[in-house]
N, C-alpha and C positions, 0 to 999 in steps of 0.2 A: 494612458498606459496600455501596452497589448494585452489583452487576455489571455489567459491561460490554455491554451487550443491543444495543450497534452491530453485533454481527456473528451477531445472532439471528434467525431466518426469519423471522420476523413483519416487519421493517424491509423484507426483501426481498419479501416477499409483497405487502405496500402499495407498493410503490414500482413495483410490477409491475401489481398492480393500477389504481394509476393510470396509467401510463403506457402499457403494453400489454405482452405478452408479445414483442413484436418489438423492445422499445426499445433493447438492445444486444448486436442479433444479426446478426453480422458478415454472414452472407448475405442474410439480408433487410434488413437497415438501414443503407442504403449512410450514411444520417446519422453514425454509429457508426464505419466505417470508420478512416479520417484519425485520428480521438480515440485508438482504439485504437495505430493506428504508432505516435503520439507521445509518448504514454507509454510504451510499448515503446524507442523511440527514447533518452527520457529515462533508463529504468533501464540501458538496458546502456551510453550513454554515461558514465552515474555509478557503473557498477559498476568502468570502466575506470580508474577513478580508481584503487581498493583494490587490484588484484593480487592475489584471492587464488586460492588455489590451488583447481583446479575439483577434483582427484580427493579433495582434505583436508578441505575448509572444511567444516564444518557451522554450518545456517542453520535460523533459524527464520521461519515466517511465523507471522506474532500475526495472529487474524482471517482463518485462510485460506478461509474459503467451501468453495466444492468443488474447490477448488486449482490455481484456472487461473493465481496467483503461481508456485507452486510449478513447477505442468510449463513454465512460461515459461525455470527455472532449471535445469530440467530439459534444456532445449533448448537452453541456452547450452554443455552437456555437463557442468553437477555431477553428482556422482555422486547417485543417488536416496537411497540407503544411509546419505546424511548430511542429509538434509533433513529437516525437523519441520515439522509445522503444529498448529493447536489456533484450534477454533472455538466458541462455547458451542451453535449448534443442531448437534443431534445427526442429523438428518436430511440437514444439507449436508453432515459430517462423511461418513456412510454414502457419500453422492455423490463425496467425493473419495476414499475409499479403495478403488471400484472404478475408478476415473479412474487413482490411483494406488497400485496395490498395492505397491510396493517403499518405499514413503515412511510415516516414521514419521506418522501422523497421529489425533490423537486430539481428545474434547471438553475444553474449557479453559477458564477464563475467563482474559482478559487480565490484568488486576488482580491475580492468582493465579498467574503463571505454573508449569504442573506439570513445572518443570527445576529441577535442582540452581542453584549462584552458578556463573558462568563458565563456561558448559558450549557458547556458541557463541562462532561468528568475524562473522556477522553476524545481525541480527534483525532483519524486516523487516515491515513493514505496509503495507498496501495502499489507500487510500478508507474505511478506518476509522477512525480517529483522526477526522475532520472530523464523522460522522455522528453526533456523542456532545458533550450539552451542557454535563453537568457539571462543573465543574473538577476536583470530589475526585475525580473516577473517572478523569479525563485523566491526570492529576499520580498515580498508584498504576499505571497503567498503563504510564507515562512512566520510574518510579521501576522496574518490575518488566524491564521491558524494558533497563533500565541492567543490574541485576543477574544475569540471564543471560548478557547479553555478559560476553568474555572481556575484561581488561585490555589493550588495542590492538586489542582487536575494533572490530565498525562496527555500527553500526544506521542503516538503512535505511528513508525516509519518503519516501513517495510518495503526498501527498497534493493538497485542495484549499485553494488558500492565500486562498479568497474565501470567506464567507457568505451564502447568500440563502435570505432566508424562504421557505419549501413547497420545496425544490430537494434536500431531503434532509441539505445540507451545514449543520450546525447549527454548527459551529465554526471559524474559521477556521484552518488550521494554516501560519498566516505567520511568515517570519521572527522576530520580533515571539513569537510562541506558543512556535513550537520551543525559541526561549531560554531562555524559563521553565522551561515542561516539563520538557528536557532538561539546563538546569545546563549549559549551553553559556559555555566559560571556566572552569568547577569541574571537575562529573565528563565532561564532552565537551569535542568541539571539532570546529566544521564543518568537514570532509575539503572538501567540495565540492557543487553546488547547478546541476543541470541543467530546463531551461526544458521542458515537455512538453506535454499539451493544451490548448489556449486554452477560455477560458469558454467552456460547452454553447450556448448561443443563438446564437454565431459561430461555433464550430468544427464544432455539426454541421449548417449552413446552408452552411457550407465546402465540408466533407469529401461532400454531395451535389449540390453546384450547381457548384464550384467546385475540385476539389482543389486542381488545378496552382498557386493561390495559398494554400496551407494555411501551408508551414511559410515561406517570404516573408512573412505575415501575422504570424507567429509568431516570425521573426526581427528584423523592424524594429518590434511595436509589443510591446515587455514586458508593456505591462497588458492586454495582451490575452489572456494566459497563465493560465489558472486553477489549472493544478494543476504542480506544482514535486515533481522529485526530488531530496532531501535525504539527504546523509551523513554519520554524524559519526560520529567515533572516541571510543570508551569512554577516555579517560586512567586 
């Protein structure tokens, strides 16, 4: 089976490379700004949903980067001591374990998760699942991510629920996907579905020209919403 190479530096290396090394740098790219609240916005409104316990719960991020998921989780006050990450480049790995040294974080592939069956309360991913074309690799990743959650655990998606050609987002993860993927009705069941960055071409044309009407834009037009926080519960 191919592994999961959405959350290997080379994707972020081209994606940077086109784009520029400023393209989502909070200080310099006021473009950037807005996108980031609102996904931020998005996850802790949809965390609000689960209730779980901050000093208990252990989490995982599938695809954690240099683990700016994870100190996000960090900042909400889990305890670090129960947080996992696993990314396949070993380089952004090295980047998040001096970021986070108290945080279990290791290289992984998705597809393979390196945990026991049920060993979290949530499993969470970030803008990776969308970046991956395959179905067999989605549907293994989809299926591994069920298996580590715990029985009434929750898995956590927070992704792009549009596609567009050269944009990076190679799969849509809508409504529609999540279903498949997740056995949403069998082995899940949607907790809940928070609204978060609106499409890049509006939101960060927004978030610099415009704030004051970001999440007004964002509140009355849905389809203008690109990327959606999603929860569902392992049954």
């Amino acid at each position: 089976m191919t592994s999961a190479r959405s959350s290997s530096g080379g994707l972020y290396r081209e994606y940077y490379e086109q784009h520029g090394e400023d393209r989502n740098d909070l200080l310099r790219n006021p473009e950037v700004l807005f996108q980031s609240f609102a996904i931020d916005r998005a996850n802790i409104a949809a965390l609000r949903a689960v209730n779980l316990d901050k000093g208990s719960a252990r989490i995982l991020d599938v695809g954690c980067g240099v683990g700016a998921g994870l100190l996000q989780f960090i900042k909400l006050g889990f305890n670090p001591a129960n947080l996992s990450g696993i990314d396949l480049d070993a380089e952004r790995i090295a980047h998040a374990r001096l970021r986070l040294p108290s945080v279990d974080i290791k290289v992984g592939d998705a597809t393979q998760i390196p945990f026991a069956d049920s060993t979290f309360d949530l499993v969470f991913e970030s803008t990776m699942l969308a970046t991956l074309e395959s179905s067999e690799v989605l549907s293994a990743i989809a299926r591994d991510m069920i298996r580590v959650a715990r029985s009434g655990g929750h898995i956590m998606l927070c992704d792009w629920r549009y596609a567009k050609k050269g944009s990076g987002v190679k799969t849509a993860i809508s409504p529609r996907e999540i279903a498949r993927l997740f056995d949403v009705g069998g082995a899940t069941t949607v907790v809940t579905s928070k609204r978060g960055a609106l499409v890049p071409p509006l939101g960060r044309r927004l978030s610099k020209s415009a704030p004051w009407l970001y999440f007004l834009v964002q509140a009355v037009l849905p389809f203008a919403v690109g990327q959606v926080t999603t929860i569902l519960r392992k049954n």
